[in-house]
Every structure is written in structure tokens, then in C-alpha cells.
Backbone as CSV, one residue per row, in Angstrom:
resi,resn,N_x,N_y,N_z,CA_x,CA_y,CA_z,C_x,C_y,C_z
1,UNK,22.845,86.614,88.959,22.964,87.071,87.601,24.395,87.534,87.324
2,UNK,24.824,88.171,88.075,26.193,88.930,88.267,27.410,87.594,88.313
3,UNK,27.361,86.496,88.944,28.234,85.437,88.767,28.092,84.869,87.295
4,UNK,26.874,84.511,86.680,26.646,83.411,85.890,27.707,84.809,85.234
5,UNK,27.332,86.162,84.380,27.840,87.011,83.778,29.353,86.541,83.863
6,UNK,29.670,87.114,85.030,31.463,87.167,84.994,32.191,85.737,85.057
7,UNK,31.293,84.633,85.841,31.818,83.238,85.679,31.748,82.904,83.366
8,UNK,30.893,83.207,83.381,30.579,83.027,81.627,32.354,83.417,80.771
9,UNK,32.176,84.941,81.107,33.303,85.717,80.555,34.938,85.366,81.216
10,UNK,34.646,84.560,82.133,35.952,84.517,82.826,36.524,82.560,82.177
11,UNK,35.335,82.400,81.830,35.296,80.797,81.467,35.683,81.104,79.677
12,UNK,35.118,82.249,78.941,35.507,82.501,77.825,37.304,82.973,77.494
13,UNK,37.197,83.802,78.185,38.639,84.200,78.408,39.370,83.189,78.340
14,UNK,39.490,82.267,79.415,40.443,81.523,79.731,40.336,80.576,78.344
15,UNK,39.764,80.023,78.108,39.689,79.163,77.298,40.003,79.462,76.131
16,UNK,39.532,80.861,75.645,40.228,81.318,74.071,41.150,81.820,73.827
17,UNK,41.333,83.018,74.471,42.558,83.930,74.845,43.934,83.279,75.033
18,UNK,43.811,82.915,76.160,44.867,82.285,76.633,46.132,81.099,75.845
19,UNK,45.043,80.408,75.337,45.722,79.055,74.864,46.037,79.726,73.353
20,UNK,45.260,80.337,72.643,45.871,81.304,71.307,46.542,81.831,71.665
21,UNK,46.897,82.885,72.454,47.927,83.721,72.734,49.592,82.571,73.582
22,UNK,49.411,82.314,73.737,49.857,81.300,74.054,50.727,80.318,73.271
23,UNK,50.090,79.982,72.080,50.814,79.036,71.212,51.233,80.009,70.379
24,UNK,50.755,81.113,70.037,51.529,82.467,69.397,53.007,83.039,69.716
25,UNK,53.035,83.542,71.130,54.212,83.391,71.864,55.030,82.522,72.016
26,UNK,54.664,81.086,72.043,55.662,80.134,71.480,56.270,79.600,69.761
27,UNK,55.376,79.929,69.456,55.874,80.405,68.262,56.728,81.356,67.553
28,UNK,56.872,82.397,68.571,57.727,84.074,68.073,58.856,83.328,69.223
29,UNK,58.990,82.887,69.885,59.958,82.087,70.995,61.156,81.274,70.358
30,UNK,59.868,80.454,69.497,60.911,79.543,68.558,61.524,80.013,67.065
31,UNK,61.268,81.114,66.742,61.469,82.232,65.791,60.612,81.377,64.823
32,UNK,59.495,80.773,64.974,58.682,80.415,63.558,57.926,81.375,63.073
33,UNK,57.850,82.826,63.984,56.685,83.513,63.324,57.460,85.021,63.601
34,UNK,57.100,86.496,62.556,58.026,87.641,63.220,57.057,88.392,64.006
35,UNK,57.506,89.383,64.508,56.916,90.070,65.258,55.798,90.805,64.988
36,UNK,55.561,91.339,63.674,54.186,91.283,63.054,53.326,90.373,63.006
37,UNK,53.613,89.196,62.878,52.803,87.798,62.534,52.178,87.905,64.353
38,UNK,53.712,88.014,65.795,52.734,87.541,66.425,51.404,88.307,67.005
39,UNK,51.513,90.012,66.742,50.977,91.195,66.550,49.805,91.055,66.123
40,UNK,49.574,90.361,64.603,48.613,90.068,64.201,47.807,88.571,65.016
41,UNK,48.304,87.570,65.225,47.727,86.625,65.875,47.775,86.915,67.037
42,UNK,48.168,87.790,67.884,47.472,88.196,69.223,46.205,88.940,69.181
43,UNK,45.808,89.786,68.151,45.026,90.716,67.931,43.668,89.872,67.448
44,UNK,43.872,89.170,66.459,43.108,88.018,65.886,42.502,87.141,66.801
45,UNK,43.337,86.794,67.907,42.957,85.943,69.248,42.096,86.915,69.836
46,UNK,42.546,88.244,70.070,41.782,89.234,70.820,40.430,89.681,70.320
47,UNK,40.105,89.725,69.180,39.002,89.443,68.311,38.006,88.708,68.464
48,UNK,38.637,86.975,68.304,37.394,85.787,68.456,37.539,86.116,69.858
49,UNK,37.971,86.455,70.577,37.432,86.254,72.265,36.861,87.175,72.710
50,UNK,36.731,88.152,72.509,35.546,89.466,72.650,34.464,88.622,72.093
51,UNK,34.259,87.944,70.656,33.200,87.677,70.011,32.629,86.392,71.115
52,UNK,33.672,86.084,71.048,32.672,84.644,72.182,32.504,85.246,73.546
53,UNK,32.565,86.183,74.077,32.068,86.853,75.463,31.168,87.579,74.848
54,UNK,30.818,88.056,73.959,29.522,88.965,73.359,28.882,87.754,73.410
55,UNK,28.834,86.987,72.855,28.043,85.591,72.474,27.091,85.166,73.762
56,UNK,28.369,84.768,74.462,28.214,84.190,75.974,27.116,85.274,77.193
57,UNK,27.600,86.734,76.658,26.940,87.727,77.369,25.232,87.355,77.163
58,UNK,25.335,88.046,75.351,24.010,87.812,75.175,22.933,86.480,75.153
59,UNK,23.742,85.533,75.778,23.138,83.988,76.183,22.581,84.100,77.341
60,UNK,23.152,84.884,78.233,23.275,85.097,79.424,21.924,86.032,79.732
61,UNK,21.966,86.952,79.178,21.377,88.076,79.412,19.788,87.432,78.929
62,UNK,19.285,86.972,78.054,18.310,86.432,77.085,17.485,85.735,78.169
63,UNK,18.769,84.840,79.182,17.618,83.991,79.833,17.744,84.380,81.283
64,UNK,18.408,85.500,81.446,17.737,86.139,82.869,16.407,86.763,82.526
65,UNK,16.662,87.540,81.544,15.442,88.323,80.657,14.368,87.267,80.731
66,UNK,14.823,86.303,80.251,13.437,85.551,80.263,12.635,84.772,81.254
67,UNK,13.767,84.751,82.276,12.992,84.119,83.726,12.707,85.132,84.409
68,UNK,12.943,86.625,84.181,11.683,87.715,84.809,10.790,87.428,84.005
69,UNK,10.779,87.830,83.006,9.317,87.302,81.946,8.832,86.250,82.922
70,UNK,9.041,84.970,82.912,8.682,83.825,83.658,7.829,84.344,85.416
71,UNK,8.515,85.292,85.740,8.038,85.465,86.822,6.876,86.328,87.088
72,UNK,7.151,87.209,85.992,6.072,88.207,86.188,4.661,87.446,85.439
73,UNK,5.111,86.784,84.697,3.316,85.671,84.519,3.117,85.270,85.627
74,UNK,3.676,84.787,86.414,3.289,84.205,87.692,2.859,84.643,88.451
75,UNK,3.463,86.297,89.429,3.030,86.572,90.339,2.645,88.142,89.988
76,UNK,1.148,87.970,90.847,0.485,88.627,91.055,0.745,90.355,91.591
77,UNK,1.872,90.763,92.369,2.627,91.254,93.007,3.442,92.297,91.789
78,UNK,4.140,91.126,90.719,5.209,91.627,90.036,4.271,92.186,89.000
79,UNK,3.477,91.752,88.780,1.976,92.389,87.798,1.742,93.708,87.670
80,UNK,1.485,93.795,88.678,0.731,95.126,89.870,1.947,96.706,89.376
81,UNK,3.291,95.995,90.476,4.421,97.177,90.318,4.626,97.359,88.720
82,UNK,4.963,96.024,88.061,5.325,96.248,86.467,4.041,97.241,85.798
83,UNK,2.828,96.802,86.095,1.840,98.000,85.902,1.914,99.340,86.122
84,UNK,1.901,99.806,87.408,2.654,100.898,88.132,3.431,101.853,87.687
85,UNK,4.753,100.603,87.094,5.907,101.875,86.501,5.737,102.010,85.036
86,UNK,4.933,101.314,84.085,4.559,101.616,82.969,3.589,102.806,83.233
87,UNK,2.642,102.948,83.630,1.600,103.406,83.916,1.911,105.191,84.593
88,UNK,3.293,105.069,85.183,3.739,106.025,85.810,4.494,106.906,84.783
89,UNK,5.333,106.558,83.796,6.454,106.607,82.984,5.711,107.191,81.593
90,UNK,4.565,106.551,81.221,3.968,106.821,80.327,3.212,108.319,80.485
91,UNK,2.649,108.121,81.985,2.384,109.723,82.440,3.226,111.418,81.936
92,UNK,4.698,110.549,82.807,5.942,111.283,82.592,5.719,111.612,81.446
93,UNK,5.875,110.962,80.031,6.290,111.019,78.660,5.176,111.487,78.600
94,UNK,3.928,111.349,78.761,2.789,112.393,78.077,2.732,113.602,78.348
95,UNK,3.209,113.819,79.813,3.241,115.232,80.596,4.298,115.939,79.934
96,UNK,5.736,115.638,79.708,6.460,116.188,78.800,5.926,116.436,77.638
97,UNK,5.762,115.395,76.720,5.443,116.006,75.147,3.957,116.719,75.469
98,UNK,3.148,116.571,75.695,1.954,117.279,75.515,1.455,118.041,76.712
99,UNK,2.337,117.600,77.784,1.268,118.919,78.835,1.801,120.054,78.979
100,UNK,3.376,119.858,78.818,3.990,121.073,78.991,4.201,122.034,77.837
101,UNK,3.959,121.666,76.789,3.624,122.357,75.610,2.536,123.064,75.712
102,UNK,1.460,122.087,75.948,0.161,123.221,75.934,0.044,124.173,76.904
103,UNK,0.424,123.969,78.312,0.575,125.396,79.260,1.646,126.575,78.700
104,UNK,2.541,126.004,78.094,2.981,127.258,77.496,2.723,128.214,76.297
105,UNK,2.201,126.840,75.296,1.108,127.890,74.287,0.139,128.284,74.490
106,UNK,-0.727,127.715,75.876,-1.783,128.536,76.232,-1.149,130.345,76.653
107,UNK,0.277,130.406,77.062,0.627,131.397,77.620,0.806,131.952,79.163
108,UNK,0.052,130.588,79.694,0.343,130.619,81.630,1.222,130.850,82.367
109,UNK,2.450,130.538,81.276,4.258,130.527,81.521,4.956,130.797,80.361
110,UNK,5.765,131.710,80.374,6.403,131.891,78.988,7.906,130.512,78.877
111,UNK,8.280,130.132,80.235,9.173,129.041,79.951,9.314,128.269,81.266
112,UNK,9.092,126.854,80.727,9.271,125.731,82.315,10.223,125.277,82.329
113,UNK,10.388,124.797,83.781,11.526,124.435,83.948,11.813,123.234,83.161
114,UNK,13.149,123.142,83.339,13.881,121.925,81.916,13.325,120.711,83.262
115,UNK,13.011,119.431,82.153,12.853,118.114,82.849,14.339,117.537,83.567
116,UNK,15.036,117.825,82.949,16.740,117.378,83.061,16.141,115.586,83.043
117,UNK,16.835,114.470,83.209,17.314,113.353,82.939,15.875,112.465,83.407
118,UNK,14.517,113.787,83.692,13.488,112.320,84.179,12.993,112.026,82.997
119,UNK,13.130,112.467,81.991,12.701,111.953,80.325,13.373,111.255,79.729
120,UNK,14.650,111.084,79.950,15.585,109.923,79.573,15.363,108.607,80.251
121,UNK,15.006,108.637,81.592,15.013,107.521,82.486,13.562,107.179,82.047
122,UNK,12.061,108.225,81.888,11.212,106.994,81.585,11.393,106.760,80.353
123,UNK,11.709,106.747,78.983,12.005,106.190,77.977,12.797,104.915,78.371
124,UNK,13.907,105.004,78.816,14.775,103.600,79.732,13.800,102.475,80.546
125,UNK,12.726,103.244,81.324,12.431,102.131,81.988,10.748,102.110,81.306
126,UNK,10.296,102.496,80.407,9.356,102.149,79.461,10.109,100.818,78.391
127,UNK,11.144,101.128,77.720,11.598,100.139,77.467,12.104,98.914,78.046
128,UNK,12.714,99.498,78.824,12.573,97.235,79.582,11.797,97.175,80.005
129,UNK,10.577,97.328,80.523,9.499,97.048,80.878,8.883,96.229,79.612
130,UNK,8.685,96.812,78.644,7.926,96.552,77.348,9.007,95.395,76.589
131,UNK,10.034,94.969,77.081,10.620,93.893,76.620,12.561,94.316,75.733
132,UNK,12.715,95.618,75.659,14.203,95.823,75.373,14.830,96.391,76.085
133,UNK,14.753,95.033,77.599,15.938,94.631,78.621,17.096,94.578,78.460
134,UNK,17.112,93.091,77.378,18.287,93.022,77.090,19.327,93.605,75.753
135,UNK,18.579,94.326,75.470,18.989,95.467,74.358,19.872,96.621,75.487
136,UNK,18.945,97.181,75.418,19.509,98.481,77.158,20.746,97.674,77.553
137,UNK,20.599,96.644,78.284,21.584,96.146,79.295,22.928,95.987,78.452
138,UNK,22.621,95.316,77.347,24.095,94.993,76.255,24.679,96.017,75.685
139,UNK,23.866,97.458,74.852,24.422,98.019,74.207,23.362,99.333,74.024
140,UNK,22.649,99.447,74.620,21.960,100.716,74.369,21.389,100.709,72.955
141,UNK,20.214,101.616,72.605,19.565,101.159,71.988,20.538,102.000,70.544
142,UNK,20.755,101.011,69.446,21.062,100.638,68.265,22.569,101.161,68.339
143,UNK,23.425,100.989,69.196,24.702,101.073,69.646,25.644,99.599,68.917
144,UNK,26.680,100.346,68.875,27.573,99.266,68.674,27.879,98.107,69.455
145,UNK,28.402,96.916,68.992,28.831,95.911,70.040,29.932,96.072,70.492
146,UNK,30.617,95.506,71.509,31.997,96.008,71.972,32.952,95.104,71.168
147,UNK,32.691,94.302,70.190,33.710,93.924,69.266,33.427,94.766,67.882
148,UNK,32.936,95.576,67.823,32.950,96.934,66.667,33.537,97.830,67.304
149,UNK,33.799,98.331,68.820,34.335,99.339,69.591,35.655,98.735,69.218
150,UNK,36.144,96.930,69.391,37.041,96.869,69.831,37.959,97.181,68.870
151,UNK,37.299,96.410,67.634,38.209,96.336,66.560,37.986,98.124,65.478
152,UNK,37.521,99.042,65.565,37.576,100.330,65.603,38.942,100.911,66.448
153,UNK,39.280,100.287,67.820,40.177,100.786,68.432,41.815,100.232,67.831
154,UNK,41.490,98.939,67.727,42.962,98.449,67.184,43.224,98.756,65.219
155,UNK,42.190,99.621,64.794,41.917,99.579,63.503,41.811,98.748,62.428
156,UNK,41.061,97.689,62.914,40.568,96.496,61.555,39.599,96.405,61.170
């Protein structure tokens, strides 16, 4: 998974980046363009090529996503555990919102201890389980893309 990823992005790169940036610099070389112009068409290059590695990512990501899907119809095994940690997680999240509330309005404890980060993680792994894998994995849930980070950073 980890090759197809960085072979993808390393195959995007080269191919967009490069050869735009590229004929840009020869262009500010041959004084056809000023130093703003090549500023702007480096940045512009830097733009569509984030967008086609987002592209490429989420191509990527869709059909790993979907050949676990693929697998877990299949085997019997992956059934079972995928059961398991739903089944476990959902516990978690009920025991937080509703069990630990009611022992304390019953009055048994005036204050419990904080969950710290195991309520974040089963929300995380309730969701890819239940199918927003590749949501989580790309950008967290309703997060920006990294060509809204990018172009936020260079201000366009």
C-alpha cells in the first residue's frame, strides 16, 4: 500500500512539477517572462501538482479501501475480529456517554477519572470500521485538503 502511495506521488511529481517548473525557468533564463511572472507560474505549477497527488492519493486510497472490503466478505476470520472491535468500541462509547454519567448522578462517586484519548480512538476506529477509512486516512473527518492548506499558505 505504502509503495503504490509514494510510487503514485513520486510518478505525479515528476511528471507535473518538474517539466512546468522547468519551462518556467527557461523562460525567466531567456528574459521572456519577469520575476513575478516566474513566481506566479511556479506557484501555479505548485498548485496543479498537489491537485493531481490529492487525486492520485484518493485513487489510491479508494481501492485499498476497497480490497479490505473485498476481503472481509470473504473471510471468515476478518468477520469475527471486524465484529470484535466494533462490538468492543461501541461498548467504550456507551460506557462513556451513559455509564459513567449515571454512576455519578446516582452519587457513588462525586468525579471519575477522565477517559483521556480512549474516546477519541473508539470514535476513530468505529469509523473505519463502518466504512470512513478513507476519509480518516486522507484528511480527518471534514478537514481540509492539503491543496486548501497549500494554497492558504502561499495566499491564493
Amino acid at each position: 500500500m505504502l509503495t503504490t502511495l509514494v510510487g503514485s506521488i513520486i510518478t505525479t511529481l515528476a511528471s507535473t512539477f518538474i517539466g512546468k517548473a522547468l519551462d518556467a525557468f527557461t523562460a525567466y533564463t531567456n528574459k521572456q517572462i519577469t520575476i513575478a511572472e516566474l513566481n506566479a507560474k511556479v506557484q501555479q505549477a505548485m498548485l496543479e501538482t498537489f491537485a493531481e497527488v490529492e487525486k492520485s492519493h484518493a485513487e489510491a486510497l479508494a481501492k485499498t479501501y476497497a480490497s479490505f472490503m473485498q476481503a472481509l466478505v470473504q473471510s471468515k476470520t476478518l468477520q469475527v475480529m471486524w465484529a470484535a472491535v466494533v462490538g468492543s468500541q461501541l461498548f467504550v462509547l456507551l460506557w462513556h456517554q451513559f455509564g459513567i454519567p449515571f454512576i455519578v448522578f446516582m452519587g457513588w462517586t462525586e468525579k471519575y477519572p477522565s477517559s483521556g484519548t480512549t474516546v477519541e480512538w473508539a470514535y476513530l476506529l468505529l469509523a473505519a470500521c463502518l466504512g470512513m477509512g478513507p476519509v480518516i486516512l486522507r484528511a480527518g473527518p471534514a478537514g481540509p485538503t492539503f491543496v486548501d492548506k497549500l494554497k492558504s499558505m502561499i495566499g491564493r
